[in-house]
Biopython code that builds the backbone (N, CA, C, O; Angstrom):
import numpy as np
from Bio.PDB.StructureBuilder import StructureBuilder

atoms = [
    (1, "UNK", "N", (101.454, -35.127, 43.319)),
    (1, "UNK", "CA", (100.437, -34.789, 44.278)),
    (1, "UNK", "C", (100.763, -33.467, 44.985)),
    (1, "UNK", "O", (99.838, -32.713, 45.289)),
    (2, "UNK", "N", (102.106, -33.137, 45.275)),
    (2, "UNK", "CA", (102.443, -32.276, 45.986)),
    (2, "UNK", "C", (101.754, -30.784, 45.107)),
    (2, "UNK", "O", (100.908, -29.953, 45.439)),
    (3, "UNK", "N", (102.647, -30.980, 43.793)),
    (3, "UNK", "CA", (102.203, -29.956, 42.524)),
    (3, "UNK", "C", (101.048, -29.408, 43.014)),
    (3, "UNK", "O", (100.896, -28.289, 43.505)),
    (4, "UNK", "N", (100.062, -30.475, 42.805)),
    (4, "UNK", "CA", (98.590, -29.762, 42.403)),
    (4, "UNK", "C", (98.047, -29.300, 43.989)),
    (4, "UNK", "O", (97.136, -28.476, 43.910)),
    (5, "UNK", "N", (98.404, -29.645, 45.323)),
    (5, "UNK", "CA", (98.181, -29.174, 46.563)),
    (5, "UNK", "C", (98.741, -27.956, 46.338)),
    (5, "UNK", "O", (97.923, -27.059, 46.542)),
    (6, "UNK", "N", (99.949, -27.521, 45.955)),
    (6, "UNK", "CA", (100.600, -26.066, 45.729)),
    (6, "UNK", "C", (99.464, -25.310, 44.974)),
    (6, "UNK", "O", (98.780, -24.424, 45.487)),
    (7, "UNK", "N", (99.313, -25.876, 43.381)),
    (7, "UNK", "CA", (98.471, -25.057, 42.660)),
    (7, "UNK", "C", (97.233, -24.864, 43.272)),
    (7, "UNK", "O", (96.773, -23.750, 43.022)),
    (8, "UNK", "N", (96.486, -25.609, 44.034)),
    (8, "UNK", "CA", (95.249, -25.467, 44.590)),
    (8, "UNK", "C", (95.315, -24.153, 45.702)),
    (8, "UNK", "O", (94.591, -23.158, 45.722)),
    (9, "UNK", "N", (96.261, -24.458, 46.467)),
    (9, "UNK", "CA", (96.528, -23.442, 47.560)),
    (9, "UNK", "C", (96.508, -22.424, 46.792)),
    (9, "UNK", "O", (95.984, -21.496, 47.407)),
    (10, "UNK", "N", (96.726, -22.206, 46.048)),
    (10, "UNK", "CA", (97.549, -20.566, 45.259)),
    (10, "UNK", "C", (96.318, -19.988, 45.009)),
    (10, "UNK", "O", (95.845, -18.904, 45.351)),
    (11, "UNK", "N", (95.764, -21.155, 44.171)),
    (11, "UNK", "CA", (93.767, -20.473, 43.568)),
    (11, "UNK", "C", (93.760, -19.825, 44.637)),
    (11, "UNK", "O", (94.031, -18.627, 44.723)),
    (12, "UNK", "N", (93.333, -20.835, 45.895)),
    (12, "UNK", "CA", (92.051, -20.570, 46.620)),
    (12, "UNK", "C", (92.804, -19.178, 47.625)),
    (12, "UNK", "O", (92.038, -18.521, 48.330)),
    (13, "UNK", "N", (94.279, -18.838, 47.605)),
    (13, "UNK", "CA", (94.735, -17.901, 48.231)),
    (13, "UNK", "C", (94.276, -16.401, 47.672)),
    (13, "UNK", "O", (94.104, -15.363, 48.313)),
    (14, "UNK", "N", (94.118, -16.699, 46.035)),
    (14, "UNK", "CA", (94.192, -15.617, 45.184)),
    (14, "UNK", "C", (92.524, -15.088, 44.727)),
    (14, "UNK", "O", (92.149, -14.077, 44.133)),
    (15, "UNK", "N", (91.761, -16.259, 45.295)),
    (15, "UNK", "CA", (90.469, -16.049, 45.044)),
    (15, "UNK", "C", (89.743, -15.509, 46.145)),
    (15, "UNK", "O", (88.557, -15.205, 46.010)),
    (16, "UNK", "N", (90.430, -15.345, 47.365)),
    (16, "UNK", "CA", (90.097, -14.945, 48.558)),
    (16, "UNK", "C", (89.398, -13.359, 48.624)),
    (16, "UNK", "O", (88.321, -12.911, 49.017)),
    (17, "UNK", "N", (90.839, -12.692, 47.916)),
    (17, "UNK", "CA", (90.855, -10.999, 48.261)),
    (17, "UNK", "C", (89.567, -10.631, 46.943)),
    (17, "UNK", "O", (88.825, -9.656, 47.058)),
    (18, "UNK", "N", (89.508, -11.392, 45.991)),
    (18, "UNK", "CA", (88.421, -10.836, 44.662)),
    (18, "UNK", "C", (87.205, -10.904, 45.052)),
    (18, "UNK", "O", (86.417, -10.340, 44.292)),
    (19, "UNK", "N", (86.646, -11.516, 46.200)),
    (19, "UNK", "CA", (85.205, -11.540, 47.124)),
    (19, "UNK", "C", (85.548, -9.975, 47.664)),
    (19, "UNK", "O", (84.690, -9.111, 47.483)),
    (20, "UNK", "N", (86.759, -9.645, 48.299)),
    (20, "UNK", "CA", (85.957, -8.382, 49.217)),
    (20, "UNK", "C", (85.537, -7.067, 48.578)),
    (20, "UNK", "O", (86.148, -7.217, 47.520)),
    (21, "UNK", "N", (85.175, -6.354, 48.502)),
    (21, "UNK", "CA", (85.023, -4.985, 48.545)),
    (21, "UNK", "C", (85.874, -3.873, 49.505)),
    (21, "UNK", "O", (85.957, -4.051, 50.720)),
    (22, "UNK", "N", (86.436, -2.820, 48.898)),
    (22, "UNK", "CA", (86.923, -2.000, 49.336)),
    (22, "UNK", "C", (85.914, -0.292, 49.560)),
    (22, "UNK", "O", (85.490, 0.588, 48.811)),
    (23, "UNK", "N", (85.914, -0.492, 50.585)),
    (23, "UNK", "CA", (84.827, 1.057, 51.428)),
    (23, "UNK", "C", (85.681, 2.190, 51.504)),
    (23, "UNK", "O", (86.171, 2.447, 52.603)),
    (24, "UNK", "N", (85.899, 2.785, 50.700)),
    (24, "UNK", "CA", (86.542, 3.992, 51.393)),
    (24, "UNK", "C", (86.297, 5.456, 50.918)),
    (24, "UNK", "O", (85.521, 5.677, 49.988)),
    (25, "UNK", "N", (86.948, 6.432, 51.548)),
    (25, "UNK", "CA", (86.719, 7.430, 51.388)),
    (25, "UNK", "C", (87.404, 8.438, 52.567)),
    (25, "UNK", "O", (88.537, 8.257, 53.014)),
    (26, "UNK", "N", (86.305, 9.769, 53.072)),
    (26, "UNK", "CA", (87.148, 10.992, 53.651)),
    (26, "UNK", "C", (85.976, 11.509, 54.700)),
    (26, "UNK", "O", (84.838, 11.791, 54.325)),
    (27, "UNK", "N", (86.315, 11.569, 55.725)),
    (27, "UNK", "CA", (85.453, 12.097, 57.074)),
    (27, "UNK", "C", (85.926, 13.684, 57.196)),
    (27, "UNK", "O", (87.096, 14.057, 57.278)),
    (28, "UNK", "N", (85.103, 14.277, 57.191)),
    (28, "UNK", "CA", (85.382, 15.697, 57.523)),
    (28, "UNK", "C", (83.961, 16.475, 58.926)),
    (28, "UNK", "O", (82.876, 16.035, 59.305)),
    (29, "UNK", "N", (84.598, 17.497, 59.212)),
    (29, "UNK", "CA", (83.839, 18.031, 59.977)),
    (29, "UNK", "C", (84.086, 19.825, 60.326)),
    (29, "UNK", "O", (85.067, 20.439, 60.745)),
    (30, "UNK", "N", (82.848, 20.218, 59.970)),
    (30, "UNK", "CA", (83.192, 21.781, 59.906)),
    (30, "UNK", "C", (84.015, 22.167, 58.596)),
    (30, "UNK", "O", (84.560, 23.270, 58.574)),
    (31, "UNK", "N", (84.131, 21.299, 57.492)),
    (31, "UNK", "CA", (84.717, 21.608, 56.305)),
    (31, "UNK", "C", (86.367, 21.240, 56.331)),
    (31, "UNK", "O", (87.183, 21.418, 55.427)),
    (32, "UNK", "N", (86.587, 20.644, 57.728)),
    (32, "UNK", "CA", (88.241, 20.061, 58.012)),
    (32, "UNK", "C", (87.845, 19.158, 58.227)),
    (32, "UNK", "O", (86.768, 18.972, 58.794)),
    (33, "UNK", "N", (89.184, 17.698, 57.538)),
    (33, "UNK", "CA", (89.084, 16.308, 58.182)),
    (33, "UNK", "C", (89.390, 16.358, 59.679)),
    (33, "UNK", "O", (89.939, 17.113, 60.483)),
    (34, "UNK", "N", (88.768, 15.190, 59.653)),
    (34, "UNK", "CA", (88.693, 14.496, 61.221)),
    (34, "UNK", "C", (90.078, 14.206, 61.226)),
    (34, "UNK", "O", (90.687, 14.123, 60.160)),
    (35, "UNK", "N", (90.805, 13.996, 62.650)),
    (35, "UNK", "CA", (92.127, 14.004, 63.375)),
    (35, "UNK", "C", (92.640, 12.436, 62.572)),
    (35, "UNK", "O", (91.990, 11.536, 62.039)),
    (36, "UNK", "N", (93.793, 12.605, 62.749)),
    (36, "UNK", "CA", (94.097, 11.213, 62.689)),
    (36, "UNK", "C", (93.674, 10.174, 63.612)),
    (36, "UNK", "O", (93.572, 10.580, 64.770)),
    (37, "UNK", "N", (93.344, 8.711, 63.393)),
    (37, "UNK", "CA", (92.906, 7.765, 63.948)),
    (37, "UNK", "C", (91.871, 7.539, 64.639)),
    (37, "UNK", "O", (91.761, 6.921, 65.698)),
    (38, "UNK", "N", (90.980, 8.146, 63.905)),
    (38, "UNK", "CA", (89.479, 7.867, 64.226)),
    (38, "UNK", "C", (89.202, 6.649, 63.879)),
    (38, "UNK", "O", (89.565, 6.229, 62.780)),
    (39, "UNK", "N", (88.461, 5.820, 64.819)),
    (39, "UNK", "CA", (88.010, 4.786, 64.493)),
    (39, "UNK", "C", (86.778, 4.962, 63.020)),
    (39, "UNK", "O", (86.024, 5.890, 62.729)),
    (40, "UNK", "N", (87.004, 3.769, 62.425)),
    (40, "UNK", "CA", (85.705, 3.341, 61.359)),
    (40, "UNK", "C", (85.509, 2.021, 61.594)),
    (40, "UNK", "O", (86.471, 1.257, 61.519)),
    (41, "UNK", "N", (84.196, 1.538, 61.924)),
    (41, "UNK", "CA", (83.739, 0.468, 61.990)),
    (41, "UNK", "C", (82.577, 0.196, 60.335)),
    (41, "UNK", "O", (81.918, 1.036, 59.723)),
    (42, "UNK", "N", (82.718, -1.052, 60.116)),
    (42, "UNK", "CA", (81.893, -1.116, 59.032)),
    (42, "UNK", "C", (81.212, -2.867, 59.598)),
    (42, "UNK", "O", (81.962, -3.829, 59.764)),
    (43, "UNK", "N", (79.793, -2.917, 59.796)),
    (43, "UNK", "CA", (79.015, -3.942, 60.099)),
    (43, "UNK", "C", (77.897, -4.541, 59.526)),
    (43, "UNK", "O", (76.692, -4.290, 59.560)),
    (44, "UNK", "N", (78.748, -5.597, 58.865)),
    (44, "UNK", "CA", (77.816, -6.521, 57.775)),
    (44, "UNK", "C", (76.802, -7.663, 58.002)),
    (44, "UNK", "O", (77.025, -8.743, 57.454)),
    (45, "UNK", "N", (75.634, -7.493, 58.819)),
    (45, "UNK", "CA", (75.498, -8.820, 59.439)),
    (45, "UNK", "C", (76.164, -9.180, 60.471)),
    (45, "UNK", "O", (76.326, -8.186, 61.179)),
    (46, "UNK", "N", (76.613, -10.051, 60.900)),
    (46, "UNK", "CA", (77.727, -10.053, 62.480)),
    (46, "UNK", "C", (78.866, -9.972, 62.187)),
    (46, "UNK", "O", (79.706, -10.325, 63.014)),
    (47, "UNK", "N", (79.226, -9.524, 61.023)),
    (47, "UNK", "CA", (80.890, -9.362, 60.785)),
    (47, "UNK", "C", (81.157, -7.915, 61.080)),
    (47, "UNK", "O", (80.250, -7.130, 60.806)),
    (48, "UNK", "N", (82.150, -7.495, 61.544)),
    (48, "UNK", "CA", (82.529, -5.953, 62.126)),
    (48, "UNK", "C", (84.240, -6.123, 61.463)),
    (48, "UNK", "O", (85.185, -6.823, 61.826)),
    (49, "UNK", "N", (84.066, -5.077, 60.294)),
    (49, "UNK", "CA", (85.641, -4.504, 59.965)),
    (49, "UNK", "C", (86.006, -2.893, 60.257)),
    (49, "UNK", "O", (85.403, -1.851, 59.998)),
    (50, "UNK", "N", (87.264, -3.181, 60.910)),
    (50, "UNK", "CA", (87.636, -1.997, 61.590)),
    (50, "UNK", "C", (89.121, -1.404, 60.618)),
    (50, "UNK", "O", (89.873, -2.147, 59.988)),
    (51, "UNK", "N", (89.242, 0.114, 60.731)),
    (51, "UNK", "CA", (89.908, 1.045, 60.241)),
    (51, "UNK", "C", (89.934, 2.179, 60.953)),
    (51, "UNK", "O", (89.201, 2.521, 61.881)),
    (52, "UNK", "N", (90.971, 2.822, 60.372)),
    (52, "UNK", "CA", (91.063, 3.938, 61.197)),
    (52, "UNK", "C", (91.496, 5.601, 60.098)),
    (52, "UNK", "O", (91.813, 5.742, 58.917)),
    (53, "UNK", "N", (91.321, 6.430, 61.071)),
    (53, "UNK", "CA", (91.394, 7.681, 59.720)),
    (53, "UNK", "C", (93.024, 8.266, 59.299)),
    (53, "UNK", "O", (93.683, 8.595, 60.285)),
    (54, "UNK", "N", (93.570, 8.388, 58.232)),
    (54, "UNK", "CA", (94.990, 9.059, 58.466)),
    (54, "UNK", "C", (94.739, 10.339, 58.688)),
    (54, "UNK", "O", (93.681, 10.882, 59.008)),
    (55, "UNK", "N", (96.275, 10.984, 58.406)),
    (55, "UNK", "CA", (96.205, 12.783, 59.023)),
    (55, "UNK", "C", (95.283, 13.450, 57.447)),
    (55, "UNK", "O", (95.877, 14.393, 56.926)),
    (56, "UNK", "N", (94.678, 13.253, 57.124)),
    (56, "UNK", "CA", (93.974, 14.156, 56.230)),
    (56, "UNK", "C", (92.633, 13.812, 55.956)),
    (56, "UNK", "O", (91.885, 14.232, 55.073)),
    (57, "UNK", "N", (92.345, 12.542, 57.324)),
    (57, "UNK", "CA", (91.012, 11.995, 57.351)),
    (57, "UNK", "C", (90.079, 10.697, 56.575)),
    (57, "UNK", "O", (88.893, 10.473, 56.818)),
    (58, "UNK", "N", (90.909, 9.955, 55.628)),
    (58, "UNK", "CA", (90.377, 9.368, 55.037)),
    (58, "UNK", "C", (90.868, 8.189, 55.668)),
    (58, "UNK", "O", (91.617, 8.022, 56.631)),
    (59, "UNK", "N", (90.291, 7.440, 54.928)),
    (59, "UNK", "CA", (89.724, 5.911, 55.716)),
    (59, "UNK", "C", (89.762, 4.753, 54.517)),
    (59, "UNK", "O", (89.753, 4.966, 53.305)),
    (60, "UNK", "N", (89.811, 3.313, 55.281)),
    (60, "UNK", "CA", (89.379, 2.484, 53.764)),
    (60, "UNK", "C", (89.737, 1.301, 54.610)),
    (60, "UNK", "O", (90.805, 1.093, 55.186)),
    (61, "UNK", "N", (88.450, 0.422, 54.578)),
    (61, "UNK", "CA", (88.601, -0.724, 54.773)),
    (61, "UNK", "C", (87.976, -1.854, 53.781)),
    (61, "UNK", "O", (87.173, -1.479, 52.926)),
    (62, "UNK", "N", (88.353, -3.325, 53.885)),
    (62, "UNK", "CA", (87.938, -4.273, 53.109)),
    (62, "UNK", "C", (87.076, -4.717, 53.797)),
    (62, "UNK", "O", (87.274, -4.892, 54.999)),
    (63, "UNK", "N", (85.779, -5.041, 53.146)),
    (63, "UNK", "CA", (84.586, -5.517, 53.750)),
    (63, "UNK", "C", (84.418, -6.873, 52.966)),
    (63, "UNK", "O", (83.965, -6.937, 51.823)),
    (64, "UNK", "N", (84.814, -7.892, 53.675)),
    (64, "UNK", "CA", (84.686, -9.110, 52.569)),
    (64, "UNK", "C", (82.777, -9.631, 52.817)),
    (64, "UNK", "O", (82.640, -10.834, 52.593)),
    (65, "UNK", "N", (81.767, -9.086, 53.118)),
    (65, "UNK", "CA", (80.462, -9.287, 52.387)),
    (65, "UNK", "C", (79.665, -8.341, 51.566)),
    (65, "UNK", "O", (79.952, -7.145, 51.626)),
    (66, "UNK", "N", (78.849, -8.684, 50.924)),
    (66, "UNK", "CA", (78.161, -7.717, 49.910)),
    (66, "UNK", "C", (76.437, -7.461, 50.714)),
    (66, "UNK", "O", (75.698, -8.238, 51.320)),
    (67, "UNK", "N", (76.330, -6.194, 50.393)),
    (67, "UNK", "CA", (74.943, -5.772, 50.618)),
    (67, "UNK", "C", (75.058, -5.162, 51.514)),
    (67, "UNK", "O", (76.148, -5.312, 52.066)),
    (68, "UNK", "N", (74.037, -4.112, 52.213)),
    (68, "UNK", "CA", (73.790, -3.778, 53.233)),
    (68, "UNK", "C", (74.551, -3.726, 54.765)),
    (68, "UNK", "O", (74.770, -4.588, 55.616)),
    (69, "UNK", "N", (74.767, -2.634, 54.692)),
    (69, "UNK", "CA", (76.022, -2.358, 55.894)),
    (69, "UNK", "C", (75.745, -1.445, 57.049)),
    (69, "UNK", "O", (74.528, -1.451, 57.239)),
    (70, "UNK", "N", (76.304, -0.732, 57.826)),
    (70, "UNK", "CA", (76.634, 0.202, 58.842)),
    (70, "UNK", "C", (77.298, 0.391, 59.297)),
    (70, "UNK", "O", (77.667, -0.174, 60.326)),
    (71, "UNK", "N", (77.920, 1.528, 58.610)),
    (71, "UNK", "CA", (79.382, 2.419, 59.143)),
    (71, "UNK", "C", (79.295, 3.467, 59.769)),
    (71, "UNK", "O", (78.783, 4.506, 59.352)),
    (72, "UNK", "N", (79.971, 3.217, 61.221)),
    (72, "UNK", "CA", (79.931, 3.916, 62.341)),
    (72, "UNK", "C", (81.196, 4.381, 62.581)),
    (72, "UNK", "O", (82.177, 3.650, 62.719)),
    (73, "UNK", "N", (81.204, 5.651, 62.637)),
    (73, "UNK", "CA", (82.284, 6.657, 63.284)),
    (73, "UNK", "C", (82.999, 6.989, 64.457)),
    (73, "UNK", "O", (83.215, 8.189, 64.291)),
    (74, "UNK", "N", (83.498, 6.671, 65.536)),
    (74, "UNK", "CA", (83.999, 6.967, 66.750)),
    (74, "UNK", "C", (84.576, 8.362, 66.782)),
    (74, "UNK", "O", (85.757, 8.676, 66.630)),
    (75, "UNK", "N", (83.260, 9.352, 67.065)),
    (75, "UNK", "CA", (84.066, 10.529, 67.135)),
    (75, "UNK", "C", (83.782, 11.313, 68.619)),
    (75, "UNK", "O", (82.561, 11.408, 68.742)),
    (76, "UNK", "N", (84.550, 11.963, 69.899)),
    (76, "UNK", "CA", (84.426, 12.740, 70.481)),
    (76, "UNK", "C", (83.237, 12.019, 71.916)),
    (76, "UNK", "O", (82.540, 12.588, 72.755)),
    (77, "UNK", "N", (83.457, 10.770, 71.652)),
    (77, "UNK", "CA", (82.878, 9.931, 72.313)),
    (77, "UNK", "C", (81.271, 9.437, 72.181)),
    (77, "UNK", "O", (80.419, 9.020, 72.966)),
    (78, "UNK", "N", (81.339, 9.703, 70.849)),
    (78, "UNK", "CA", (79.915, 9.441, 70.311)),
    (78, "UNK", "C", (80.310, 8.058, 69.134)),
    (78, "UNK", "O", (81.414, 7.528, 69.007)),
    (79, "UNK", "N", (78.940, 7.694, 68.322)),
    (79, "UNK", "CA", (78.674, 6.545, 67.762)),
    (79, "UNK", "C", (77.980, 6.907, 66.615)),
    (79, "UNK", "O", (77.209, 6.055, 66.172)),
    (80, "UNK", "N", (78.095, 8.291, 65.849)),
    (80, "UNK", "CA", (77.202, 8.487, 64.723)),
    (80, "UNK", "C", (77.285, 7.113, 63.545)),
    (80, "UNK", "O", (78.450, 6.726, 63.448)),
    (81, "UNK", "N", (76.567, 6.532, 62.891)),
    (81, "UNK", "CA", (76.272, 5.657, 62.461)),
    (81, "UNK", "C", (75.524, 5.969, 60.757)),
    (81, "UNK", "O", (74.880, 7.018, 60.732)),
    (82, "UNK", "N", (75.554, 5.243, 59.504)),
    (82, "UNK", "CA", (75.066, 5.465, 58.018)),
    (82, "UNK", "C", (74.951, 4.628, 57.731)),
    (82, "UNK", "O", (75.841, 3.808, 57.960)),
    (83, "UNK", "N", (73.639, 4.202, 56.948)),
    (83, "UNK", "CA", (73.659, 2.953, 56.296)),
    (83, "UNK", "C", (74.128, 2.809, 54.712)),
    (83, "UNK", "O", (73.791, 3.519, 53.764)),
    (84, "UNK", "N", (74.884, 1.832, 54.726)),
    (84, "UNK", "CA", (75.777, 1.641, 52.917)),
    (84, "UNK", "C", (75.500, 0.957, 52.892)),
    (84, "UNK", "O", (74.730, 0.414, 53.684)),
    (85, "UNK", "N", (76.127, 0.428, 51.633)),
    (85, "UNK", "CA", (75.883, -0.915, 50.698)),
    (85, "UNK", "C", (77.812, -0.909, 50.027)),
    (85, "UNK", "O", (78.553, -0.092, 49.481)),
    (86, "UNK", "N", (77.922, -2.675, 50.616)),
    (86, "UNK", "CA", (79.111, -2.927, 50.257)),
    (86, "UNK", "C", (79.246, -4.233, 48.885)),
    (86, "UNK", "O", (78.933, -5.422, 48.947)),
    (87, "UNK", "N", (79.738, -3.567, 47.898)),
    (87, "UNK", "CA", (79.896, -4.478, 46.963)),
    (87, "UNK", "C", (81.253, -5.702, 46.562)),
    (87, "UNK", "O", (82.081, -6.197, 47.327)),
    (88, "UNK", "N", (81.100, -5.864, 45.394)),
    (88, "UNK", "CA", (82.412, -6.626, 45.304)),
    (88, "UNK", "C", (83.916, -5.596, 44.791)),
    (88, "UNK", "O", (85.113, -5.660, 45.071)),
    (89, "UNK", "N", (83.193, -4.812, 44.039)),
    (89, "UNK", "CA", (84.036, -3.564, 43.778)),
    (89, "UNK", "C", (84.312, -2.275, 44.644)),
    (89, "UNK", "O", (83.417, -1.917, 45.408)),
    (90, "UNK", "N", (85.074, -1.804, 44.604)),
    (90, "UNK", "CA", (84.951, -0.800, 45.240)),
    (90, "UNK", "C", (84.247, 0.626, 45.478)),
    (90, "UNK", "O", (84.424, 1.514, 44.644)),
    (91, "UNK", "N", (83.727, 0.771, 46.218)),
    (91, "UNK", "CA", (82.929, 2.251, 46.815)),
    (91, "UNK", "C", (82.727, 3.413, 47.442)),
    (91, "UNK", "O", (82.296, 3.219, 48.579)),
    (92, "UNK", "N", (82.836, 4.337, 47.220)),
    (92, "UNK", "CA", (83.511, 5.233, 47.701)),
    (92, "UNK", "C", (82.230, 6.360, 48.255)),
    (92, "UNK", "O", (81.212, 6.760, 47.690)),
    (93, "UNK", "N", (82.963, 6.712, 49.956)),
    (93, "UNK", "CA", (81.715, 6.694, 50.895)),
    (93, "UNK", "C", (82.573, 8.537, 51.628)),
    (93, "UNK", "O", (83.464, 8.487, 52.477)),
    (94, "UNK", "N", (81.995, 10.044, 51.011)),
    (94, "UNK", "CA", (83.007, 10.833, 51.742)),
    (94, "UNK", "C", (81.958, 11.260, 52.681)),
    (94, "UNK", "O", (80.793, 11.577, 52.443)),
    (95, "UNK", "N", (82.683, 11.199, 53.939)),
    (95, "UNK", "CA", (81.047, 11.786, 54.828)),
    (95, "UNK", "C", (81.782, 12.524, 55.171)),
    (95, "UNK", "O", (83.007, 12.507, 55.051)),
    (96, "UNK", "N", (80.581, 13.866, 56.026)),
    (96, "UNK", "CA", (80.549, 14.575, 57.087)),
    (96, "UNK", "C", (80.003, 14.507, 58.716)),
    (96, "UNK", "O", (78.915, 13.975, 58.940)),
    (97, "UNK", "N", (80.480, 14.839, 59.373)),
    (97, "UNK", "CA", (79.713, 14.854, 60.424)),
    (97, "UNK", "C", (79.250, 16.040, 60.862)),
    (97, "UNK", "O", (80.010, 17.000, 60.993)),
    (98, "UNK", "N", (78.269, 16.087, 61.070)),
    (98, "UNK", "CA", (77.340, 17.417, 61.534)),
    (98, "UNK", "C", (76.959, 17.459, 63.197)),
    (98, "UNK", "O", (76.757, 16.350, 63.690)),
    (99, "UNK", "N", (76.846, 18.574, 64.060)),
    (99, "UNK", "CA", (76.490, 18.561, 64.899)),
    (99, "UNK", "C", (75.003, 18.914, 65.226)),
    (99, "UNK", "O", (74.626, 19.950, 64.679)),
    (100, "UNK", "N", (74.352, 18.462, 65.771)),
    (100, "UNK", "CA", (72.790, 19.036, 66.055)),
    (100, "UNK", "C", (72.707, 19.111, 67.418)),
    (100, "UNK", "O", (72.633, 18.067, 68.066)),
    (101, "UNK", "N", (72.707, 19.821, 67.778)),
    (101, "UNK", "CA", (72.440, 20.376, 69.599)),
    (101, "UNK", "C", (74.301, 19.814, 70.247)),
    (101, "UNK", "O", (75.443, 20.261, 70.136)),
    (102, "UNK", "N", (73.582, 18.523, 70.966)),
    (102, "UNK", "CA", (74.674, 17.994, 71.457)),
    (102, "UNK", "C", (75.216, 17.008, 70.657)),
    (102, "UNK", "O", (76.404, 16.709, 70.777)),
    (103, "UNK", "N", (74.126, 16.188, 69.445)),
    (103, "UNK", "CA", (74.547, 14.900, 69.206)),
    (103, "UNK", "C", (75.219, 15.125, 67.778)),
    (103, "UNK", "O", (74.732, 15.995, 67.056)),
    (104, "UNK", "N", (76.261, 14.420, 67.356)),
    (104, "UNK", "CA", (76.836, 14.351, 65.849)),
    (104, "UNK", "C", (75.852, 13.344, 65.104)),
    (104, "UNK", "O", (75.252, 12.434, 65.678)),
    (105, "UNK", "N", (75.763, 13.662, 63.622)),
    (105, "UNK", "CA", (75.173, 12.666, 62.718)),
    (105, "UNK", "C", (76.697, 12.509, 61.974)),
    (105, "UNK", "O", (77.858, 12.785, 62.278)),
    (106, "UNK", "N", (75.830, 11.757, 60.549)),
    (106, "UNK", "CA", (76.903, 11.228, 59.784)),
    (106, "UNK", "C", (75.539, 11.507, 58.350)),
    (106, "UNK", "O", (74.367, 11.195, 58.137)),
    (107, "UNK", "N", (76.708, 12.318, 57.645)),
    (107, "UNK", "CA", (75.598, 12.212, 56.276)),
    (107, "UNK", "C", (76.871, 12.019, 55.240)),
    (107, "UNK", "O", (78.073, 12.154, 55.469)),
    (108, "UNK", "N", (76.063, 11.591, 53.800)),
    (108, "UNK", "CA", (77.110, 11.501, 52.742)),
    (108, "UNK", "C", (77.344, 12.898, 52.432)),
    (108, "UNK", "O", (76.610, 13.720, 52.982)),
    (109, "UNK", "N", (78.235, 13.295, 51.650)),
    (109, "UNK", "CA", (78.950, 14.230, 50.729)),
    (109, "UNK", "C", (77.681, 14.532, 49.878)),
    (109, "UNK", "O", (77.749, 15.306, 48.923)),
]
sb = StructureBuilder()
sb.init_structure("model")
sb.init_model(0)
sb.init_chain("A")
sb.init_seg("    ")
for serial, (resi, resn, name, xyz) in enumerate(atoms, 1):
    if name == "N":
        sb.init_residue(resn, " ", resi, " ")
    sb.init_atom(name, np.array(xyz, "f"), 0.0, 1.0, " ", f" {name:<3s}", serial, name[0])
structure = sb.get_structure()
């Protein structure tokens, strides 16, 4: 009995990470990445996965739902925001941020 509680655990441990999707990619601005540790938020429905940028700007988080998303940027005290699509595989998302007057956007590459 013990056996097959082990083997069961193991599946359902190993079947966990093959649901998520991996989001990632590279934030830049003015043609240079963004600073280290910029927030990335990615929001699936009411689930919110968070990341942050390294020193050359890129990013990558696991989004364990599929479909339709919104990944929002924390930059300079703003909330620029893009709508994606998160799969089971991985996807790869390089944005920019642009300034328009006062406010930043977020567009793809």
């Amino acid at each position: 009995m013990k056996r097959v509680c082990l083997i069961l655990l193991l599946v359902c441990g190993f079947a966990v990470p093959s649901f998520a999707g991996k989001i990632y990619g590279s934030i830049s601005e003015g043609g240079k990445p963004v600073p280290k540790d910029v927030k990335v938020e990615v929001t699936c429905g009411t689930n919110n996965f968070m990341a942050t940028t390294d020193a050359t700007g890129n990013y990558s988080v696991f989004v364990a739902d599929k479909g339709k998303c919104s990944l929002k940027v924390y930059y300079q005290s703003q909330m620029p925001a893009l709508e994606i699509t998160s799969f089971e595989s991985s996807v790869q998302y390089d944005l920019t941020l642009e300034k328009q007057g006062a406010q930043y956007t977020l567009r793809r590459k």
